[in-house]
PyMOL CGO cylinders between C-alpha atoms (Angstrom):
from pymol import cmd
from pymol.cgo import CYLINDER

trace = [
    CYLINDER, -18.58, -11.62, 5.90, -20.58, -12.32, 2.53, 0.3, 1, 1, 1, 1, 1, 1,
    CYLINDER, -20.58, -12.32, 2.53, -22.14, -9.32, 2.92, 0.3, 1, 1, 1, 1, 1, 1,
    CYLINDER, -22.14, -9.32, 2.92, -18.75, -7.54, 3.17, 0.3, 1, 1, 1, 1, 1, 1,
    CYLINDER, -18.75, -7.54, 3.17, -17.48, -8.89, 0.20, 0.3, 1, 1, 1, 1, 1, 1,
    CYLINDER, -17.48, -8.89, 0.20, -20.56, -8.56, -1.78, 0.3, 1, 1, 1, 1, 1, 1,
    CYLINDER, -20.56, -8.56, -1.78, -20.44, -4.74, -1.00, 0.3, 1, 1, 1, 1, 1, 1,
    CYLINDER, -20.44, -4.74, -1.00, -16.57, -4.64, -1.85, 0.3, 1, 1, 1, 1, 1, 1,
    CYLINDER, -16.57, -4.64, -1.85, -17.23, -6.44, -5.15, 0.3, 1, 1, 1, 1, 1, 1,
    CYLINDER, -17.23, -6.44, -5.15, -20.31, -3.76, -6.33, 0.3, 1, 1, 1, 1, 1, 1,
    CYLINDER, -20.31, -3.76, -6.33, -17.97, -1.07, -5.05, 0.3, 1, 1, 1, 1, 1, 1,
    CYLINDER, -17.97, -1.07, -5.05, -14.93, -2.25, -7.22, 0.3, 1, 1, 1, 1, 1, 1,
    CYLINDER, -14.93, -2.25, -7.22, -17.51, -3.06, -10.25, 0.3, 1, 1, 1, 1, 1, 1,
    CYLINDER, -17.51, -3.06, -10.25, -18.85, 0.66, -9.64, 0.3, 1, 1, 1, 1, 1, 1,
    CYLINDER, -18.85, 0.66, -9.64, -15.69, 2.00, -9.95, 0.3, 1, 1, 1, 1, 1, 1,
    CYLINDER, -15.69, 2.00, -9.95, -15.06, 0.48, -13.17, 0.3, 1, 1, 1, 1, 1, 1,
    CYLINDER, -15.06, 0.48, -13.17, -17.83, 1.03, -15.10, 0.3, 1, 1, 1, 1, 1, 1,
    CYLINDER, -17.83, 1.03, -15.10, -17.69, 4.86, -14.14, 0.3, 1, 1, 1, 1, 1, 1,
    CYLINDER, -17.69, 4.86, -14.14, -14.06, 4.81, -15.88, 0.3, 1, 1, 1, 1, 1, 1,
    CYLINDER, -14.06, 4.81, -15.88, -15.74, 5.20, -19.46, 0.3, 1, 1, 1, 1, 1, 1,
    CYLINDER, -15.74, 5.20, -19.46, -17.80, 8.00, -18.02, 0.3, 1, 1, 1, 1, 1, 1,
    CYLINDER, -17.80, 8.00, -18.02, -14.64, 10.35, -17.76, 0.3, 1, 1, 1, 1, 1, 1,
    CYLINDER, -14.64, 10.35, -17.76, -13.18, 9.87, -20.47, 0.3, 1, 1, 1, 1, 1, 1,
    CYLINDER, -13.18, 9.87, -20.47, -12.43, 13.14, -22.95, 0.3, 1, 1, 1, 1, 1, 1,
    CYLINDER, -12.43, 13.14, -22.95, -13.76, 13.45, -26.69, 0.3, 1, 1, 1, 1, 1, 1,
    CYLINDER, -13.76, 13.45, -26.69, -10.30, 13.12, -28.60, 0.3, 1, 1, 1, 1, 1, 1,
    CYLINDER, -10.30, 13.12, -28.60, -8.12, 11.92, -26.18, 0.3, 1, 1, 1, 1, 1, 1,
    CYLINDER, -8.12, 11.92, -26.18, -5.73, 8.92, -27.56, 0.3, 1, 1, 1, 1, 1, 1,
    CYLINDER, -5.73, 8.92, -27.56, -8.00, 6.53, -25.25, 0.3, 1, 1, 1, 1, 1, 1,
    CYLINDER, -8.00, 6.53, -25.25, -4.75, 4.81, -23.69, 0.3, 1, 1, 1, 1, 1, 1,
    CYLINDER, -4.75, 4.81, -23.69, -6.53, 3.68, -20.62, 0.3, 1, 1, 1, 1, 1, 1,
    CYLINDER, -6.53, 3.68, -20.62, -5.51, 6.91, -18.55, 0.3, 1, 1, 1, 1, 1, 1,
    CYLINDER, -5.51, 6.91, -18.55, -7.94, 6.33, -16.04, 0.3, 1, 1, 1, 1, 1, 1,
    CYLINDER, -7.94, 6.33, -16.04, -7.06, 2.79, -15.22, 0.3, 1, 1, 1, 1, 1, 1,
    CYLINDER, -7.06, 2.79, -15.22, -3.45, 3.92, -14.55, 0.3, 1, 1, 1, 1, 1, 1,
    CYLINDER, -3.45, 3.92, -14.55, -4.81, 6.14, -12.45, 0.3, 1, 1, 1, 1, 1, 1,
    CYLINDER, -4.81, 6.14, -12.45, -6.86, 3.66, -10.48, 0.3, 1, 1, 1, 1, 1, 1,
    CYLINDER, -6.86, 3.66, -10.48, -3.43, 0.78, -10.67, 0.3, 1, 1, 1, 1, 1, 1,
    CYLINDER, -3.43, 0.78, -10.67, -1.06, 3.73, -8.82, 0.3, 1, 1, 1, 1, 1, 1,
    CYLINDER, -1.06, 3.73, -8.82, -3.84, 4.40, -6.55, 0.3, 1, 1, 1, 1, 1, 1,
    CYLINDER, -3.84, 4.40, -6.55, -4.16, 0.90, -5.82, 0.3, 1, 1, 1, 1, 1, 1,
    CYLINDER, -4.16, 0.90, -5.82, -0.50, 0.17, -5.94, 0.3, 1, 1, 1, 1, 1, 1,
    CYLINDER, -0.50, 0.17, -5.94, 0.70, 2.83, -3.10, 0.3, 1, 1, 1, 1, 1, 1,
    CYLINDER, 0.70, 2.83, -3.10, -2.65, 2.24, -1.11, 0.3, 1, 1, 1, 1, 1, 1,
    CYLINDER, -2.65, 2.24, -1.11, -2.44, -1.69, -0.97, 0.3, 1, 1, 1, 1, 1, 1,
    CYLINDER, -2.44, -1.69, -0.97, 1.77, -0.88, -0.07, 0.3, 1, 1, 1, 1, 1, 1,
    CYLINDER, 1.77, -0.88, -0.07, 0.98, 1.46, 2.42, 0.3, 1, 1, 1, 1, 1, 1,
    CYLINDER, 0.98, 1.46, 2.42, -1.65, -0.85, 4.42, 0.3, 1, 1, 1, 1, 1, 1,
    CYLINDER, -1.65, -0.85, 4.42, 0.75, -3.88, 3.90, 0.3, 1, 1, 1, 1, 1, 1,
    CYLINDER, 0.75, -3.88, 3.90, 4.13, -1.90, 5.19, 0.3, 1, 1, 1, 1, 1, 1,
    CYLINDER, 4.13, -1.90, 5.19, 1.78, -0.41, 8.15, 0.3, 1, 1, 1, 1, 1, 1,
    CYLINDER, 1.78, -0.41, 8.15, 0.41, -3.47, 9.59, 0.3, 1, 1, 1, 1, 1, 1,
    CYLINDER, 0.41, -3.47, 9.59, 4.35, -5.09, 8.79, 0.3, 1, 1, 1, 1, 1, 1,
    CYLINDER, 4.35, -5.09, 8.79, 5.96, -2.12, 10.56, 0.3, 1, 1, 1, 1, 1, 1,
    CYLINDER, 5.96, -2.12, 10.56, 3.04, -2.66, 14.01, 0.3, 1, 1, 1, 1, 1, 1,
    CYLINDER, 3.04, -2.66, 14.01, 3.61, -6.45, 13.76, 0.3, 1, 1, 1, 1, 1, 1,
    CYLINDER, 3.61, -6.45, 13.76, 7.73, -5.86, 13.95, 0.3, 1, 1, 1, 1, 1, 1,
    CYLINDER, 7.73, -5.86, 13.95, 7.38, -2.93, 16.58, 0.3, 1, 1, 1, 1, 1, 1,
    CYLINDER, 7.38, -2.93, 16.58, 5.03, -4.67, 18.62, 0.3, 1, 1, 1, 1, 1, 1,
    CYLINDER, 5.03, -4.67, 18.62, 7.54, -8.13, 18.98, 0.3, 1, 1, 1, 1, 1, 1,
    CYLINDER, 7.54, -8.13, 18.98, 10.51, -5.90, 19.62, 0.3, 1, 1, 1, 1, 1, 1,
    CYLINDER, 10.51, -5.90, 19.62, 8.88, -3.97, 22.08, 0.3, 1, 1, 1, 1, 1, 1,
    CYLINDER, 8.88, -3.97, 22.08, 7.78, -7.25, 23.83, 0.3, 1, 1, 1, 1, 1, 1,
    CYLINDER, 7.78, -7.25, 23.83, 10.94, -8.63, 23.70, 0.3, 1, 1, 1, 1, 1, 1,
    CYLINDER, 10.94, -8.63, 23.70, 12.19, -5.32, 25.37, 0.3, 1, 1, 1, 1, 1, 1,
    CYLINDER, 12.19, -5.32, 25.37, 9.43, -5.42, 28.00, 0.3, 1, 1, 1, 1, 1, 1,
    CYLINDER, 9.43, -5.42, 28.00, 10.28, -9.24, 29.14, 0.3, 1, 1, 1, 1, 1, 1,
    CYLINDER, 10.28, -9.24, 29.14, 14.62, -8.60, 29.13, 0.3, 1, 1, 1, 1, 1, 1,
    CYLINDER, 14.62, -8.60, 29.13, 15.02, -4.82, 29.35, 0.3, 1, 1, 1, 1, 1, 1,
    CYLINDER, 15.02, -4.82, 29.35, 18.82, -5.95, 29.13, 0.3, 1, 1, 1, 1, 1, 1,
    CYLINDER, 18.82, -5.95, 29.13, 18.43, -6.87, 25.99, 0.3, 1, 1, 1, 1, 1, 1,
    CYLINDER, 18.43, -6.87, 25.99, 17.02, -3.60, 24.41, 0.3, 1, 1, 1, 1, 1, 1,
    CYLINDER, 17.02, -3.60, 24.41, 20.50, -2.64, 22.76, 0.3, 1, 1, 1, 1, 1, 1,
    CYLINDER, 20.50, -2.64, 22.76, 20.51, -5.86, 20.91, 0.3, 1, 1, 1, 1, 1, 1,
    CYLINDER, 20.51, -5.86, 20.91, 16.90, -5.69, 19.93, 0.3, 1, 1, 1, 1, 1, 1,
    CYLINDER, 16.90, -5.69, 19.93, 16.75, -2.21, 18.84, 0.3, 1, 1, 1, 1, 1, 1,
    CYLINDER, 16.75, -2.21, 18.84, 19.28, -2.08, 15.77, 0.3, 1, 1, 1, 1, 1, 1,
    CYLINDER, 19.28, -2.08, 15.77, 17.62, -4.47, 14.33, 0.3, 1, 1, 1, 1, 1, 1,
    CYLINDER, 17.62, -4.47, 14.33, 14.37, -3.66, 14.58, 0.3, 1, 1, 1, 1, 1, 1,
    CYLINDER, 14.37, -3.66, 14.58, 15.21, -0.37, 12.92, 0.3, 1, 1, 1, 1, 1, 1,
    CYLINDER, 15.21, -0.37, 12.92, 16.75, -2.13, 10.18, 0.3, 1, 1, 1, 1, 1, 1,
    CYLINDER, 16.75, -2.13, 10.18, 13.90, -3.85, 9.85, 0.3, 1, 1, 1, 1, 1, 1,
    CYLINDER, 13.90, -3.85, 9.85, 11.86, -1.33, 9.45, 0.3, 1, 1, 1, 1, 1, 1,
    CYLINDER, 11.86, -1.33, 9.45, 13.81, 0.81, 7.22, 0.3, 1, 1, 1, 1, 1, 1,
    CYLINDER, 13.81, 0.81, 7.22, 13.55, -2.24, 5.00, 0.3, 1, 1, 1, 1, 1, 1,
    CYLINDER, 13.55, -2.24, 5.00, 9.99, -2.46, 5.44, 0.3, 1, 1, 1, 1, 1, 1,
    CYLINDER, 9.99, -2.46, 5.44, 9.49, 1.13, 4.73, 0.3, 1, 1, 1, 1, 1, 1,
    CYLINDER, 9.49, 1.13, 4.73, 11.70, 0.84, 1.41, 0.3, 1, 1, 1, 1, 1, 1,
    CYLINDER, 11.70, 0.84, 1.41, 8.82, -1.26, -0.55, 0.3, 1, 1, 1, 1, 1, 1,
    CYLINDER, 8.82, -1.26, -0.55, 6.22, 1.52, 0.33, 0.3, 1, 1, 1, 1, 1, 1,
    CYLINDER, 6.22, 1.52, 0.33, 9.29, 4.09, -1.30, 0.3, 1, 1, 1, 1, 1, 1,
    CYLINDER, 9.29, 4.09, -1.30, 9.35, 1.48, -4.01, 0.3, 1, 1, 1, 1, 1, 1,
    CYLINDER, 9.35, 1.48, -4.01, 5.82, 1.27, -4.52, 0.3, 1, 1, 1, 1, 1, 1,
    CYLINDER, 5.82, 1.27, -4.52, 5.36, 5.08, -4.42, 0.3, 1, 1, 1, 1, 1, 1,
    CYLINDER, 5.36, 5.08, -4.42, 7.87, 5.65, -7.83, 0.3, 1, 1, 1, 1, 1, 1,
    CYLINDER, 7.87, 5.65, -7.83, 6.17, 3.02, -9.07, 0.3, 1, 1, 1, 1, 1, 1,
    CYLINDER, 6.17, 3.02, -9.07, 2.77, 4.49, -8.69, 0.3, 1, 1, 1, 1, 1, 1,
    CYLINDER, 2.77, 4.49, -8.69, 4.46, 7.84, -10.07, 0.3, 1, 1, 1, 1, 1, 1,
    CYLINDER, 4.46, 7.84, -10.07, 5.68, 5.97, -12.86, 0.3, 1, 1, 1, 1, 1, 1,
    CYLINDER, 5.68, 5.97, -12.86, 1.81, 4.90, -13.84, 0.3, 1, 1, 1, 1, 1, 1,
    CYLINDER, 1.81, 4.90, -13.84, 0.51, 8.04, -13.25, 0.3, 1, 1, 1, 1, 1, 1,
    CYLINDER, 0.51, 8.04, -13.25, 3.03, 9.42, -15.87, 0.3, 1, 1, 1, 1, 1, 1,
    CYLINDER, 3.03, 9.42, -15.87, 1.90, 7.78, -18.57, 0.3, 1, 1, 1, 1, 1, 1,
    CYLINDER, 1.90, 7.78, -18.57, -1.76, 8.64, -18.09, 0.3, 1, 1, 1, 1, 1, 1,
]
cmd.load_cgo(trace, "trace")
């Protein structure tokens, strides 16, 4: 595990000390890149946390299904709610990652 995270952390700190490297001669130097990197990392960390949200909730209603198929009707609806909920923060996180990359 420590040698996981130390790799993560060079990888992150490798990734942010290239920024400066891309940067253009005369451009207004308003951080562009780093809004680049905070949408990638806004709809990436939304789409891993509404994935593993969306296999957690299909994975209980499907149980529940598999132990009282009687019951599907009852479990179904709302596990599609559910998930059309769920599914609505990655949406949300998506226009907000548009949003940064606008102003880049």
């Amino acid at each position: 595990m420590k040698k996981f995270l130390r790799l993560s952390f060079v990888t992150v700190m490798a990734v942010f000390a290239a920024v400066p490297a891309f940067a253009q001669e005369g451009a207004a130097g308003h951080g562009g890149g780093l809004f680049a990197i905070a949408a990638a990392l806004a709809i990436g960390i939304a789409a891993l946390g509404g994935a593993l949200g969306q296999g957690k909730a299909a994975a209980a209603a499907l149980d529940g299904i598999a132990r009282n198929p009687a019951a599907s009707g009852k479990i179904f609806v709302p596990m599609i709610i559910g998930l059309a909920l769920i599914e609505s923060l990655v949406i949300y996180a998506l226009i907000i990652a548009f949003n940064l990359s606008g102003k880049a």
